[in-house]
mmJSON file of the N, C-alpha and C atoms, coordinates in Angstrom:
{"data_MODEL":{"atom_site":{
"group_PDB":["ATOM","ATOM","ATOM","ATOM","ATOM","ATOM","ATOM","ATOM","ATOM","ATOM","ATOM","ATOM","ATOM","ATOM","ATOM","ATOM","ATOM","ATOM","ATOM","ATOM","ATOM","ATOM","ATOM","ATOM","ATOM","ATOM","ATOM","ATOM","ATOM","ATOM","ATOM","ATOM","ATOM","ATOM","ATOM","ATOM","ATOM","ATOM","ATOM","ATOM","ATOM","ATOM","ATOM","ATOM","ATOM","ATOM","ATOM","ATOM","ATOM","ATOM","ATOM","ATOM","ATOM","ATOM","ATOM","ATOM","ATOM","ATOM","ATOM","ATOM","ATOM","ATOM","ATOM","ATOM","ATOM","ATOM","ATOM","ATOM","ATOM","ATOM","ATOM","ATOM","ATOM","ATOM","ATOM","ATOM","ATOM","ATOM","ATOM","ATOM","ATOM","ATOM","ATOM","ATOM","ATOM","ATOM","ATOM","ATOM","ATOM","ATOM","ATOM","ATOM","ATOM","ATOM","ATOM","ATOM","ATOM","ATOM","ATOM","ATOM","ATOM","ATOM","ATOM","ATOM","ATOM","ATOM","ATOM","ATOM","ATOM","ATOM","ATOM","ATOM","ATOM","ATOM","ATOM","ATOM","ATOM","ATOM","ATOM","ATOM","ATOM","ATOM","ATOM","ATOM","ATOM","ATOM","ATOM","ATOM","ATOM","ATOM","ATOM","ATOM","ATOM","ATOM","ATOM","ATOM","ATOM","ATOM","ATOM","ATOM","ATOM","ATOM","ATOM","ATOM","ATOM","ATOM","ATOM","ATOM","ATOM","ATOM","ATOM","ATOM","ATOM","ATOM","ATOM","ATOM","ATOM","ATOM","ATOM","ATOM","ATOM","ATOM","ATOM","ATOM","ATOM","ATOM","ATOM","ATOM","ATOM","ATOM","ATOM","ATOM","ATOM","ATOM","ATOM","ATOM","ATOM","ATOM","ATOM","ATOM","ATOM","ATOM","ATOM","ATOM","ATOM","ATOM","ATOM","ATOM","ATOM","ATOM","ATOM","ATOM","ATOM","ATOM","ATOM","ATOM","ATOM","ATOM","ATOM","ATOM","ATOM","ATOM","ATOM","ATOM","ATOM","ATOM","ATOM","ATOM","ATOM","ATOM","ATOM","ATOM","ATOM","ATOM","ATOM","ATOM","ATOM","ATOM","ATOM","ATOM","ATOM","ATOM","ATOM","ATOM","ATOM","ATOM","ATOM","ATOM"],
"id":[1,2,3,4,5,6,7,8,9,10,11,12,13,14,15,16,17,18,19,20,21,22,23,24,25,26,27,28,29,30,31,32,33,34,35,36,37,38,39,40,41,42,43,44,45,46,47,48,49,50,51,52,53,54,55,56,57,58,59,60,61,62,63,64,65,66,67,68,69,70,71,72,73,74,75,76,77,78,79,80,81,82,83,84,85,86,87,88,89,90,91,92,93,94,95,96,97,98,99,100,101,102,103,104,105,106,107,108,109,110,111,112,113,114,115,116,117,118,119,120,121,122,123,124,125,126,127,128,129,130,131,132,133,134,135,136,137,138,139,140,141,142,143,144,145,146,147,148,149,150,151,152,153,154,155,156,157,158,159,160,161,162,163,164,165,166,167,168,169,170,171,172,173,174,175,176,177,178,179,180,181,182,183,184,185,186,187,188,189,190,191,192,193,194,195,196,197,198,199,200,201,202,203,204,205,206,207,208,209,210,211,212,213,214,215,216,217,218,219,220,221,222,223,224,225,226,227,228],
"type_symbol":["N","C","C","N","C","C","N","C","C","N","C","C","N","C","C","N","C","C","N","C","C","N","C","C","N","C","C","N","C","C","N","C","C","N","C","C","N","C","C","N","C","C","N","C","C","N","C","C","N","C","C","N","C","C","N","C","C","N","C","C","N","C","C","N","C","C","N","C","C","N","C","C","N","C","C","N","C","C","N","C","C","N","C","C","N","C","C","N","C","C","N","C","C","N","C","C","N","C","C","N","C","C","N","C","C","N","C","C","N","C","C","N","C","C","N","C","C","N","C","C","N","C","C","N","C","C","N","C","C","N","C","C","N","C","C","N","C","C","N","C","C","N","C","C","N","C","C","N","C","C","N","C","C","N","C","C","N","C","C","N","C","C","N","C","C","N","C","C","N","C","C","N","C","C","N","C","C","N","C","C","N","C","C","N","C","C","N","C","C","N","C","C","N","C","C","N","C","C","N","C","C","N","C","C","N","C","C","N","C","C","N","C","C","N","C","C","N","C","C","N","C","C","N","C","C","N","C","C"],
"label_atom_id":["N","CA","C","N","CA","C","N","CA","C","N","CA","C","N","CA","C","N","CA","C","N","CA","C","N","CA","C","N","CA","C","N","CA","C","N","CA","C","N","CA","C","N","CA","C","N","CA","C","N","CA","C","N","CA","C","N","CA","C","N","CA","C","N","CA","C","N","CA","C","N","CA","C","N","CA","C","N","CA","C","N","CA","C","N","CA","C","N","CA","C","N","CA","C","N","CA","C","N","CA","C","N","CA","C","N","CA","C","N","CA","C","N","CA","C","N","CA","C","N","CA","C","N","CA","C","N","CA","C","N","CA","C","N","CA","C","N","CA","C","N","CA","C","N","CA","C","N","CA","C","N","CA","C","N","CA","C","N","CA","C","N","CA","C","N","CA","C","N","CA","C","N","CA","C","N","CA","C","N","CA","C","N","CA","C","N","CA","C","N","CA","C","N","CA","C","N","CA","C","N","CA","C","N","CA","C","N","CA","C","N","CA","C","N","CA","C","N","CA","C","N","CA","C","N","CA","C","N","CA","C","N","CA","C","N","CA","C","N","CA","C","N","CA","C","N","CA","C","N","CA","C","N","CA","C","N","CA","C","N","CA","C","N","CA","C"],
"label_alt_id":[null,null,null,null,null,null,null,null,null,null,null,null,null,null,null,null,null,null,null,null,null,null,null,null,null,null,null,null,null,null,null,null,null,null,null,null,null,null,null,null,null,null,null,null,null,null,null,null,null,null,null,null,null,null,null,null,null,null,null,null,null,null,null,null,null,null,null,null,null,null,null,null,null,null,null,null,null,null,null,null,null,null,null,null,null,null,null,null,null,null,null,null,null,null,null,null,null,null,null,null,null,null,null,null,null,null,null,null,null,null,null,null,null,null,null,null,null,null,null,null,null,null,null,null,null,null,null,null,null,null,null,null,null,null,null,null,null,null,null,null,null,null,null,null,null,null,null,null,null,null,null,null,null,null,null,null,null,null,null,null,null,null,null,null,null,null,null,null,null,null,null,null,null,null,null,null,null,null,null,null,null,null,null,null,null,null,null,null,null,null,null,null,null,null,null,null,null,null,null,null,null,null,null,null,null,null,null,null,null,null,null,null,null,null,null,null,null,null,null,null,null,null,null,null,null,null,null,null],
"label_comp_id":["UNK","UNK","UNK","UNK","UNK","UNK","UNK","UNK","UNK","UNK","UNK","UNK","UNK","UNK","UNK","UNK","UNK","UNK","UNK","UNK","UNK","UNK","UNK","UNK","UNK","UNK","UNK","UNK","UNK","UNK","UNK","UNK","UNK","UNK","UNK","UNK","UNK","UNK","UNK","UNK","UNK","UNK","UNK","UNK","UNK","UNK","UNK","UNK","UNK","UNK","UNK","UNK","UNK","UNK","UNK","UNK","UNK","UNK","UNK","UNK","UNK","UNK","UNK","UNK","UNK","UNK","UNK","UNK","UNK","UNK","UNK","UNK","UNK","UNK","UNK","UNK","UNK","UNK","UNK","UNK","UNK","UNK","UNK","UNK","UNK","UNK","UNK","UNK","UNK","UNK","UNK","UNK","UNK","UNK","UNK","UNK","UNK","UNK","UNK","UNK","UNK","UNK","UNK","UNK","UNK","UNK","UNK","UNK","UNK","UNK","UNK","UNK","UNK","UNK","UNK","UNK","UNK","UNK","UNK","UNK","UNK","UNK","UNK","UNK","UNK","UNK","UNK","UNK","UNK","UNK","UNK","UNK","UNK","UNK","UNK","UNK","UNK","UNK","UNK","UNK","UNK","UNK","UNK","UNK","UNK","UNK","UNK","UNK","UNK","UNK","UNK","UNK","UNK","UNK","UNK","UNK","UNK","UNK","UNK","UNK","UNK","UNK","UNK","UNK","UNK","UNK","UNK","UNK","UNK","UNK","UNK","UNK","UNK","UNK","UNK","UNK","UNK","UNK","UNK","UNK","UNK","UNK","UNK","UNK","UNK","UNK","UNK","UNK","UNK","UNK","UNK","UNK","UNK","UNK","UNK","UNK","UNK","UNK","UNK","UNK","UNK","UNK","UNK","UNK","UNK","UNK","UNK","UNK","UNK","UNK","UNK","UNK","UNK","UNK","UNK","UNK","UNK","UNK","UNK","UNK","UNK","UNK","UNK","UNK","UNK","UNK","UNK","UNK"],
"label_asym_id":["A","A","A","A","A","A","A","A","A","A","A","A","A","A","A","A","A","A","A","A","A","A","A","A","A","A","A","A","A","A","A","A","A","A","A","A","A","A","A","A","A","A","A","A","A","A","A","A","A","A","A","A","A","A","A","A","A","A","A","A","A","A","A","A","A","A","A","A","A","A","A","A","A","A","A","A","A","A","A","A","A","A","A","A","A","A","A","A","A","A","A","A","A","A","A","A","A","A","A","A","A","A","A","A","A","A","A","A","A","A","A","A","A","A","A","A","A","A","A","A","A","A","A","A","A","A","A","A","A","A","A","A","A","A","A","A","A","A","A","A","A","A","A","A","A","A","A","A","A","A","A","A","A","A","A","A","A","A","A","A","A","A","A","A","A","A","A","A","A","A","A","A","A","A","A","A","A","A","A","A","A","A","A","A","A","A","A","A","A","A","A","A","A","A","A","A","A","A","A","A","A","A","A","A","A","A","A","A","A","A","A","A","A","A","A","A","A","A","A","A","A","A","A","A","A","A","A","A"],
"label_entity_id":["1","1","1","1","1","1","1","1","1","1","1","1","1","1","1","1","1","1","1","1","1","1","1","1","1","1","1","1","1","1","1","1","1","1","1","1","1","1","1","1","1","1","1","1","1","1","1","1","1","1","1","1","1","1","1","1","1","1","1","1","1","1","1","1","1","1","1","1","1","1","1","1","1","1","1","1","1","1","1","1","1","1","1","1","1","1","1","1","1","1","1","1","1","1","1","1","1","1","1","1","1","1","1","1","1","1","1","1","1","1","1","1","1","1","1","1","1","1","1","1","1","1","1","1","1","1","1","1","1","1","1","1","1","1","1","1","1","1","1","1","1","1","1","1","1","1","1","1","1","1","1","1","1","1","1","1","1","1","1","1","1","1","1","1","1","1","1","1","1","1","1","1","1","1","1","1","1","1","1","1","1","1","1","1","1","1","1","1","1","1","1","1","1","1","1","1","1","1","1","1","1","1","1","1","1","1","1","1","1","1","1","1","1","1","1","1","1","1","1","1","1","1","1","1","1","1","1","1"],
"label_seq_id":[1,1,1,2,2,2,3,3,3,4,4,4,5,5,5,6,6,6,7,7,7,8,8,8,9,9,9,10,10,10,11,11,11,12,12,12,13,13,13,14,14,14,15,15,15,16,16,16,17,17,17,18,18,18,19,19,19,20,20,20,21,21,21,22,22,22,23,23,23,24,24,24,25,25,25,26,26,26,27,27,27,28,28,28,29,29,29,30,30,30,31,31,31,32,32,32,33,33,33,34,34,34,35,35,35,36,36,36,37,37,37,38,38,38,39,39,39,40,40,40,41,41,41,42,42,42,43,43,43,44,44,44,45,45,45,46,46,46,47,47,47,48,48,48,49,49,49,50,50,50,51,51,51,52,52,52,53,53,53,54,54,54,55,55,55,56,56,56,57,57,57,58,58,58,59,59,59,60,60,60,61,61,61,62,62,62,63,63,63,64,64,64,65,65,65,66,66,66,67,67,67,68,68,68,69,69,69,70,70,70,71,71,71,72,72,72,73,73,73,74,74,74,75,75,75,76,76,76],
"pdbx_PDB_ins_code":[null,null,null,null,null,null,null,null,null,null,null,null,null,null,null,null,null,null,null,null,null,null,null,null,null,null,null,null,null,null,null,null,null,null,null,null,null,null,null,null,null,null,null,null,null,null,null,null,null,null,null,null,null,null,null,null,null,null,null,null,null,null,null,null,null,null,null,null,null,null,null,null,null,null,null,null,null,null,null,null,null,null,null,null,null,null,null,null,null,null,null,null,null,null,null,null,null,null,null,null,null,null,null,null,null,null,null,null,null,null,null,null,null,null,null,null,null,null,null,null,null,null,null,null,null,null,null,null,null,null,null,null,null,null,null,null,null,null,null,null,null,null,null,null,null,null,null,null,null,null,null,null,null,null,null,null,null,null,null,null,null,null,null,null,null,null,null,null,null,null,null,null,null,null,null,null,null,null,null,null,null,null,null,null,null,null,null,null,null,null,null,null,null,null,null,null,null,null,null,null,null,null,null,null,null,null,null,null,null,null,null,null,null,null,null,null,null,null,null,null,null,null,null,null,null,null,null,null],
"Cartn_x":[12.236,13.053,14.312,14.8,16.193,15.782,14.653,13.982,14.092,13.414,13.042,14.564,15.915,16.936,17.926,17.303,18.217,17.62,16.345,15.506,16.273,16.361,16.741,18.244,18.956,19.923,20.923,19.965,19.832,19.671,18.382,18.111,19.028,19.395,20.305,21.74,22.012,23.324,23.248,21.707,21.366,21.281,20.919,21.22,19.529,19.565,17.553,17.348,16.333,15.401,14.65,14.827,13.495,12.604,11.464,10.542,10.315,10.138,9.707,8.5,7.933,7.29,6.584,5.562,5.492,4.536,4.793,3.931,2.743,1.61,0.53,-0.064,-1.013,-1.396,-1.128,-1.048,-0.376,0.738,1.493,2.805,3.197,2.325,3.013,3.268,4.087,4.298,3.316,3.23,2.117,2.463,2.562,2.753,2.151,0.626,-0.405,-0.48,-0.149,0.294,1.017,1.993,3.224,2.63,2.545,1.955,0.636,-0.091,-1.195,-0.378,0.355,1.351,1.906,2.508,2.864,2.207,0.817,-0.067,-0.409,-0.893,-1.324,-0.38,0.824,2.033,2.34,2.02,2.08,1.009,0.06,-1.359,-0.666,0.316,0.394,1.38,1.668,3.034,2.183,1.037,0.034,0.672,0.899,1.36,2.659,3.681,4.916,4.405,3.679,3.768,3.207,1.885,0.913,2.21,3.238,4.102,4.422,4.981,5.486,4.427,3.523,2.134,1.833,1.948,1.361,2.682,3.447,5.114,4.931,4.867,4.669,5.478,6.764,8.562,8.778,8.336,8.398,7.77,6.312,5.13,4.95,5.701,5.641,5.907,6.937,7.291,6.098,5.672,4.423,3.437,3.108,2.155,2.13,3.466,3.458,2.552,3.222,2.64,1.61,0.808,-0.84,-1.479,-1.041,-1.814,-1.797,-0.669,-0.673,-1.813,-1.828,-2.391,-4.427,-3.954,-5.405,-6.236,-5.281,-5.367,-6.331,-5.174,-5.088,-6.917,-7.202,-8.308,-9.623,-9.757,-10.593,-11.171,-12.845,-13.548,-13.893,-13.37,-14.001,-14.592],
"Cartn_y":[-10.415,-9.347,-9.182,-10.332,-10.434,-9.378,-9.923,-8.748,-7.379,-7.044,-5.51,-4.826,-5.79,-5.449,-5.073,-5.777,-5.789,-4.295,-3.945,-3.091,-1.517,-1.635,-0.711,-0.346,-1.6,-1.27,-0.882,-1.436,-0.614,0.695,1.373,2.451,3.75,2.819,4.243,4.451,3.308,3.107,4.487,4.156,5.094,4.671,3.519,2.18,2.379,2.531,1.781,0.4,0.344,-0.845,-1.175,-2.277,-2.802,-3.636,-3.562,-4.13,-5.715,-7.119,-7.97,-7.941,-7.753,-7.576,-9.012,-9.769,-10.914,-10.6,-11.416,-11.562,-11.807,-11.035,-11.668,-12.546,-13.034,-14.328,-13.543,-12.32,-12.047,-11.566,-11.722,-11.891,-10.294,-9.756,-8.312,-8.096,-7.252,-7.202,-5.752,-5.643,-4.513,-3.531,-4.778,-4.02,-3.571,-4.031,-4.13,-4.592,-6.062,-6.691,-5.993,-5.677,-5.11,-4.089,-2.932,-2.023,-1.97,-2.98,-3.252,-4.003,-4.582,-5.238,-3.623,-3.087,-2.021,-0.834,-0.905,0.305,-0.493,-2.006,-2.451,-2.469,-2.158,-2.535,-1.118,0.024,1.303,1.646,1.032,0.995,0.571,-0.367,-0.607,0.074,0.728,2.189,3.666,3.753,4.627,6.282,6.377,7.833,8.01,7.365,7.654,7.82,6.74,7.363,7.959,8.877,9.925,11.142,11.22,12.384,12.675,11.379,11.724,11.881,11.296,11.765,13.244,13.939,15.399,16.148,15.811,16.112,16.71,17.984,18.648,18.727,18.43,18.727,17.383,16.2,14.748,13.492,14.101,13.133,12.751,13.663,12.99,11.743,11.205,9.904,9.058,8.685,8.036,7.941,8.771,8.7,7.382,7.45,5.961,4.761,4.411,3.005,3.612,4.43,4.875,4.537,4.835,5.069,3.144,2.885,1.295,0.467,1.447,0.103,0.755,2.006,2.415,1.459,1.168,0.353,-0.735,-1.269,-3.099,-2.937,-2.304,-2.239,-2.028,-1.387,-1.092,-2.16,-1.846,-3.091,-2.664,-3.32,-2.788,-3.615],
"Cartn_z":[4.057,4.596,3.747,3.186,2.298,1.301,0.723,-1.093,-0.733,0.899,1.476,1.812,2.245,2.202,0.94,0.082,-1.214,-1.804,-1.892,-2.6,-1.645,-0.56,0.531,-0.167,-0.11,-0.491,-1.534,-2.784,-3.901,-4.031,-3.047,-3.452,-2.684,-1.565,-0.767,-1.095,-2.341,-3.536,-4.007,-4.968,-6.37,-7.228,-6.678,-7.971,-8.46,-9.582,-9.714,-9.481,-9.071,-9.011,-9.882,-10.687,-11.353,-11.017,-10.925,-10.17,-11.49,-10.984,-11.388,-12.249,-13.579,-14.236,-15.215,-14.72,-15.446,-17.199,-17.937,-18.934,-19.06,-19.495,-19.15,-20.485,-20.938,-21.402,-23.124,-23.556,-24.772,-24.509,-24.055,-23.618,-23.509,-22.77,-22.898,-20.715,-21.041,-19.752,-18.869,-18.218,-17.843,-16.589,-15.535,-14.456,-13.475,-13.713,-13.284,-11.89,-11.868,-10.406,-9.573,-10.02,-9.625,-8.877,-9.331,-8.784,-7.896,-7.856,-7.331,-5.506,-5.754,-4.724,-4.164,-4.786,-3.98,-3.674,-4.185,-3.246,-1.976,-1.815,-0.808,0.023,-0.478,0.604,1.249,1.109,0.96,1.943,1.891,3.283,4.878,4.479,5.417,5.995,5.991,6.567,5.591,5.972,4.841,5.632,7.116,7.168,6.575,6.286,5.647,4.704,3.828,2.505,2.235,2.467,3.034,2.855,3.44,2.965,1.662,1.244,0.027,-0.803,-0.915,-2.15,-1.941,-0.759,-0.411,-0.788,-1.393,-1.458,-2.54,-3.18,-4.058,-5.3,-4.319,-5.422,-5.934,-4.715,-4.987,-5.212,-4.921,-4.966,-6.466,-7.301,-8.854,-8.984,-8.169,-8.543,-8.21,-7.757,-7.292,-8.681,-9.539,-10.671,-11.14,-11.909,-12.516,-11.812,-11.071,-9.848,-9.918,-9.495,-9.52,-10.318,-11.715,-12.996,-13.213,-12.833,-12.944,-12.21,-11.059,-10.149,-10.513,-10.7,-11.637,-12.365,-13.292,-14.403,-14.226,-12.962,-12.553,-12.133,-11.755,-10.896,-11.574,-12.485,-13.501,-14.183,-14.218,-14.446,-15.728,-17.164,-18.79,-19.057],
"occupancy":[1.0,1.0,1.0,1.0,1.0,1.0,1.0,1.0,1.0,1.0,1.0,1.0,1.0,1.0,1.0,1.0,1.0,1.0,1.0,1.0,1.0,1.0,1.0,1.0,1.0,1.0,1.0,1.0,1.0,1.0,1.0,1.0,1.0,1.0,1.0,1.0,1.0,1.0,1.0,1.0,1.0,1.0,1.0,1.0,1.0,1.0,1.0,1.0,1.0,1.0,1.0,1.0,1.0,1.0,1.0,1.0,1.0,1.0,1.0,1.0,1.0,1.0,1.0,1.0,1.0,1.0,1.0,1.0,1.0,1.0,1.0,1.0,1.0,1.0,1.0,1.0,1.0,1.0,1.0,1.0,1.0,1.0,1.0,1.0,1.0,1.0,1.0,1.0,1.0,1.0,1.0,1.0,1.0,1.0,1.0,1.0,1.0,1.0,1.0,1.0,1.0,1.0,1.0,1.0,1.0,1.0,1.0,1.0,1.0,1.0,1.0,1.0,1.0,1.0,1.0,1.0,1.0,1.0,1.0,1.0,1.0,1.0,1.0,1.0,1.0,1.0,1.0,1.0,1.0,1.0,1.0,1.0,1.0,1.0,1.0,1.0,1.0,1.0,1.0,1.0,1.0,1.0,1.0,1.0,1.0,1.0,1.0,1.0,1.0,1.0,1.0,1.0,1.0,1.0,1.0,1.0,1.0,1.0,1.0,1.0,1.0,1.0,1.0,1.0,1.0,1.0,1.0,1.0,1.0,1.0,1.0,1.0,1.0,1.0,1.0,1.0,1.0,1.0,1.0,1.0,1.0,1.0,1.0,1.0,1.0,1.0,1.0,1.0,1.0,1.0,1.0,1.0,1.0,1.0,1.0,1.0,1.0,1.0,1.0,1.0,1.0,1.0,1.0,1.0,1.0,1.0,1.0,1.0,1.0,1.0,1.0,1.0,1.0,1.0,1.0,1.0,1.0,1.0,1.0,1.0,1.0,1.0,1.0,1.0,1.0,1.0,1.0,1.0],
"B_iso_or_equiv":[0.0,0.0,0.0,0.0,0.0,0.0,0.0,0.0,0.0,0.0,0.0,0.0,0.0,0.0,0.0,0.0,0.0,0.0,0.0,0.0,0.0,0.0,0.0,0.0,0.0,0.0,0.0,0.0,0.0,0.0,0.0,0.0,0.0,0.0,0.0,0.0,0.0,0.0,0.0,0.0,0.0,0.0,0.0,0.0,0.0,0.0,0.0,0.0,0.0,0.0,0.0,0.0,0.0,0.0,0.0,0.0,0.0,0.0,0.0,0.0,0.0,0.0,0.0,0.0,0.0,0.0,0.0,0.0,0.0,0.0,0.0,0.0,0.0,0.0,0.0,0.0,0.0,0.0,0.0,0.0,0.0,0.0,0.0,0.0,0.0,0.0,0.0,0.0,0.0,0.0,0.0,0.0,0.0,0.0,0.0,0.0,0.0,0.0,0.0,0.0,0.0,0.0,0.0,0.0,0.0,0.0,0.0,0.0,0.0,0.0,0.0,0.0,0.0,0.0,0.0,0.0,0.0,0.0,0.0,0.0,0.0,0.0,0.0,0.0,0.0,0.0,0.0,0.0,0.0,0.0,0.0,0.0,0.0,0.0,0.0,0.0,0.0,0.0,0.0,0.0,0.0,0.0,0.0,0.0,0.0,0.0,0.0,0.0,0.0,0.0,0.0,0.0,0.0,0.0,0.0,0.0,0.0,0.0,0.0,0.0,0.0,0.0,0.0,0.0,0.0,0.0,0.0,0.0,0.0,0.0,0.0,0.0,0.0,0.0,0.0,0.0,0.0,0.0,0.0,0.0,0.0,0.0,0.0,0.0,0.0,0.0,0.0,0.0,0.0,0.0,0.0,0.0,0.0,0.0,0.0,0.0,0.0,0.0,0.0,0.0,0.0,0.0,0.0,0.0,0.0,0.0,0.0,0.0,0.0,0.0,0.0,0.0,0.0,0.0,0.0,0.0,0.0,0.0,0.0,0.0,0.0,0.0,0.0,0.0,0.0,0.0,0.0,0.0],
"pdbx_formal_charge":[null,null,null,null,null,null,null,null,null,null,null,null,null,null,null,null,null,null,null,null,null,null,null,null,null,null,null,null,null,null,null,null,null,null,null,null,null,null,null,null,null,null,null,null,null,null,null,null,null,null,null,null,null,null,null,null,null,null,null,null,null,null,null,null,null,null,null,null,null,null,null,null,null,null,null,null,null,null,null,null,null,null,null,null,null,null,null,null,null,null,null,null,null,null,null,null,null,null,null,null,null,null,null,null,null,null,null,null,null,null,null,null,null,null,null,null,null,null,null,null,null,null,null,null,null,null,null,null,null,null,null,null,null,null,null,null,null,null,null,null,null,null,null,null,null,null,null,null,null,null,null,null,null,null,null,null,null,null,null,null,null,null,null,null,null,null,null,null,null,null,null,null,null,null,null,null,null,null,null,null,null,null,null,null,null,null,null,null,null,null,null,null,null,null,null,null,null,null,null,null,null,null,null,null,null,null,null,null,null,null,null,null,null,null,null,null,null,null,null,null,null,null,null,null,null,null,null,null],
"auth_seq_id":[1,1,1,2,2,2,3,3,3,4,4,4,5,5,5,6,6,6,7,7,7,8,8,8,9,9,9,10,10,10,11,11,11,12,12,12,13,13,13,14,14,14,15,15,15,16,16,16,17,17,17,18,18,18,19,19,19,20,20,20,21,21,21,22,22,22,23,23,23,24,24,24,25,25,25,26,26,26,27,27,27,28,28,28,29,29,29,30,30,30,31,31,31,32,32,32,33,33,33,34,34,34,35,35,35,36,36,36,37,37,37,38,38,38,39,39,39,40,40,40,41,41,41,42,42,42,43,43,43,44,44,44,45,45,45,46,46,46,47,47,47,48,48,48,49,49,49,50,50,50,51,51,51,52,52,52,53,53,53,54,54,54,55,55,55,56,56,56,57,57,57,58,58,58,59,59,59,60,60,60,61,61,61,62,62,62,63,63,63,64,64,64,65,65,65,66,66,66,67,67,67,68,68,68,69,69,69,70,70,70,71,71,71,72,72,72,73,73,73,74,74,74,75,75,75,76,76,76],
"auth_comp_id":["UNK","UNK","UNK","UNK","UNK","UNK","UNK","UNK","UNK","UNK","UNK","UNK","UNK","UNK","UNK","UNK","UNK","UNK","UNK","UNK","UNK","UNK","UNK","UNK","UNK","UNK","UNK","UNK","UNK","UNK","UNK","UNK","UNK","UNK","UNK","UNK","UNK","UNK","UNK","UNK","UNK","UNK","UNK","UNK","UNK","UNK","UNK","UNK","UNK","UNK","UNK","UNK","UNK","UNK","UNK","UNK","UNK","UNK","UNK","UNK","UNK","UNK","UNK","UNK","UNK","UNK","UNK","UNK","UNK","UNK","UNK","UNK","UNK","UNK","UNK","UNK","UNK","UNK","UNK","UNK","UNK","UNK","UNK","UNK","UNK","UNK","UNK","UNK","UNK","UNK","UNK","UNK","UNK","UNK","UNK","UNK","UNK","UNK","UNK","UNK","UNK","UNK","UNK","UNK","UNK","UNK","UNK","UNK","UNK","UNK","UNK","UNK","UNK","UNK","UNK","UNK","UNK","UNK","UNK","UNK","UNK","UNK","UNK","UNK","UNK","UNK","UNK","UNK","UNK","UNK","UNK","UNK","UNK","UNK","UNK","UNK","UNK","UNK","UNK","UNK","UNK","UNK","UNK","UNK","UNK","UNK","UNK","UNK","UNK","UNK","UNK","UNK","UNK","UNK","UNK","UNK","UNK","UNK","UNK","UNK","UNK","UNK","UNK","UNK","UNK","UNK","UNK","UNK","UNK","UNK","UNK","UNK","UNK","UNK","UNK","UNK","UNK","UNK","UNK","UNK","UNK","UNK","UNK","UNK","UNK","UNK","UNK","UNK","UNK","UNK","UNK","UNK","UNK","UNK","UNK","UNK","UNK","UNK","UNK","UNK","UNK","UNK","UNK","UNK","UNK","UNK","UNK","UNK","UNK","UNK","UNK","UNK","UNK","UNK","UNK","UNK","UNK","UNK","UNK","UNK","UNK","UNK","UNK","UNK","UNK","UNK","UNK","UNK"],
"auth_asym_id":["A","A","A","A","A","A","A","A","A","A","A","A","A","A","A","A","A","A","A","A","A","A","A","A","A","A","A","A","A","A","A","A","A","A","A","A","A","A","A","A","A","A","A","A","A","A","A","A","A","A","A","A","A","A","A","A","A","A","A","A","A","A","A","A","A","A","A","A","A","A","A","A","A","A","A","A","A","A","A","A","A","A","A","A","A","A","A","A","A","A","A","A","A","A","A","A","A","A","A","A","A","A","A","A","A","A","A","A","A","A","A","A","A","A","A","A","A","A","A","A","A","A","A","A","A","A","A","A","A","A","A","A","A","A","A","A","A","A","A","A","A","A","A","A","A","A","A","A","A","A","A","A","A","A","A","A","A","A","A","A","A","A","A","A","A","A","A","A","A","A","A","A","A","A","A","A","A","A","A","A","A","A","A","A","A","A","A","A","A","A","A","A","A","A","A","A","A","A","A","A","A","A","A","A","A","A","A","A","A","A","A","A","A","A","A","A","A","A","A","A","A","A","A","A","A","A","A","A"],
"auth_atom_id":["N","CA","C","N","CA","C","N","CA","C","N","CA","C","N","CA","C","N","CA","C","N","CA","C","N","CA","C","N","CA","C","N","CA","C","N","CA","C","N","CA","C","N","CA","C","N","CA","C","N","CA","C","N","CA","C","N","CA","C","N","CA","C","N","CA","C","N","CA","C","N","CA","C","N","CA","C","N","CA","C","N","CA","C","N","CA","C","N","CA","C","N","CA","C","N","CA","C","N","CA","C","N","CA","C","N","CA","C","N","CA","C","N","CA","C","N","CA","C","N","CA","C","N","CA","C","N","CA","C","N","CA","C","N","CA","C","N","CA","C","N","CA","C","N","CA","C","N","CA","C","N","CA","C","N","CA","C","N","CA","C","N","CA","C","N","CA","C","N","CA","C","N","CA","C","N","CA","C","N","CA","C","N","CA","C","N","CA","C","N","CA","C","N","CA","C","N","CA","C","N","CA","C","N","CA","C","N","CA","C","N","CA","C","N","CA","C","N","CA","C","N","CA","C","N","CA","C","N","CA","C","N","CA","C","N","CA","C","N","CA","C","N","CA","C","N","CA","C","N","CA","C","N","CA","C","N","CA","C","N","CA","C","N","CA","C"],
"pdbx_PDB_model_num":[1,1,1,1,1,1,1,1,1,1,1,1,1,1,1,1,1,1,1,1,1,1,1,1,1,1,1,1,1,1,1,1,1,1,1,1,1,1,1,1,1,1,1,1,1,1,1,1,1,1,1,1,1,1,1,1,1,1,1,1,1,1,1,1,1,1,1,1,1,1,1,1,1,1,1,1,1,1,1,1,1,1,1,1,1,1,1,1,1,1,1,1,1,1,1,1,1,1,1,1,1,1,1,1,1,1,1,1,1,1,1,1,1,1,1,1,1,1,1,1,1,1,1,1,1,1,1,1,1,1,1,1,1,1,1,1,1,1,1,1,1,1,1,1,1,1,1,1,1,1,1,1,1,1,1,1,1,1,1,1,1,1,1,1,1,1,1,1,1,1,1,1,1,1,1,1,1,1,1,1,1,1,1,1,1,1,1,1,1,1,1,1,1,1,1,1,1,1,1,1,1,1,1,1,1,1,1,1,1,1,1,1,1,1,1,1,1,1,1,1,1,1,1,1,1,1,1,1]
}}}
């Protein structure tokens, strides 16, 4: 609840947030997890965020994390 307070309270600053990004085994960072953590977290309050994706002016923001958690998920 401390992380969900700090992130809250960052954002209703205007402050950005950077999300924790680890290295993966060639040391590049991805984002993959990351974003994979926050679509599942996004299910679970899925009608709020159900607005903003249908949000025409604002649902842009959302791509990124998508295309990420796209990624994460994809079997090559």
């Amino acid at each position: 609840m401390r992380h969900w307070n700090s992130i809250a309270g960052a954002l209703s600053r205007g402050d950005a947030y950077l999300p924790l990004l680890l290295k993966d085994e060639k040391g590049l960072e991805r984002g993959n997890e990351w974003a994979r953590g926050f679509v599942r977290g996004t299910s679970l309050r899925y009608d709020g965020w159900a607005e903003l994706l249908d949000d025409h002016d604002h649902g842009g923001c959302m791509i990124p994390m998508l295309m990420l958690y796209t990624t994460s998920t994809m079997k090559i």
